[in-house]
N, C-alpha and C positions, 0 to 999 in steps of 0.2 A: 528550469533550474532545479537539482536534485539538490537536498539538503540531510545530511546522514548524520544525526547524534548517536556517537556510541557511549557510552557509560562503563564506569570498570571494567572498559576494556583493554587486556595485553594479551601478545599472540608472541610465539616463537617462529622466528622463520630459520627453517635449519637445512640448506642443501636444496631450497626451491617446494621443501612441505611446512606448509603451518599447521599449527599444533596451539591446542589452548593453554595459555599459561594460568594458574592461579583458580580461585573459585568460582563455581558456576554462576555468579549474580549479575553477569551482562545482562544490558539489556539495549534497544537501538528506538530511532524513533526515526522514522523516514516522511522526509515532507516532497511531492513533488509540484512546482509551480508550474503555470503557464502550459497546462495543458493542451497538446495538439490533437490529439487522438485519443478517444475511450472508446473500448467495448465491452460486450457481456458475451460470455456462451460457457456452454455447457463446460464440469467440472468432474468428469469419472461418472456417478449415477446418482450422486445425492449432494452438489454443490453447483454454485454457479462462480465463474471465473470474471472478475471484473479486471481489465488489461488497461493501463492510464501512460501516456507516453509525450513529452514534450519533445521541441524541436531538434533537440542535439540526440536524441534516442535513447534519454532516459525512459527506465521504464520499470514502472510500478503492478505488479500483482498481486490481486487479493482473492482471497477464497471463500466465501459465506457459504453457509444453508441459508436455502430458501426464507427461511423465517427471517431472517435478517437482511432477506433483498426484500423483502414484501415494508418490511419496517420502515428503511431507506426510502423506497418508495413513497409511501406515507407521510414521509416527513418532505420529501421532496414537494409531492403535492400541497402541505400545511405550507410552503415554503413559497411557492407561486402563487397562491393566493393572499399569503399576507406581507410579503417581503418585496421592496423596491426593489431588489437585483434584478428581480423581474418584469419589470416597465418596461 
């Protein structure tokens, strides 16, 4: 289940183009559930590409530097060791 808050958001749709109406202060917050599928791979030459996709083909990507898969990581591991999700 893909979950998309948009915030002050209005768009024009004029002849099949959309176009931004109003002031730049959007902003979105994307939640994806019930994950089927994740991967990692490369990102151009200095990122790594994290791809998250549930059953109907929603599909989520995200783009970090390294330092912040390394973090993730870490936390993941703090996370199996002290967390029941993990039992």
């Amino acid at each position: 289940m893909l979950a998309l808050t948009l915030e002050e958001f209005m768009v024009e749709l004029n002849e099949g183009s959309i176009k931004n109406v109003g002031p730049t202060n959007k902003s979105a917050t994307v939640k994806l559930f019930d994950v089927e599928d994740a991967e990692a791979r490369e990102f151009g030459d200095k990122r790594v590409k994290l791809v998250f996709e549930d059953e109907d083909e929603n599909e989520i990507q995200v783009s970090l530097f390294p330092d912040h898969v390394r973090k993730l990581v870490d936390e993941i591991d703090e996370l199996e060791e002290e967390s029941p999700v993990f039992e």
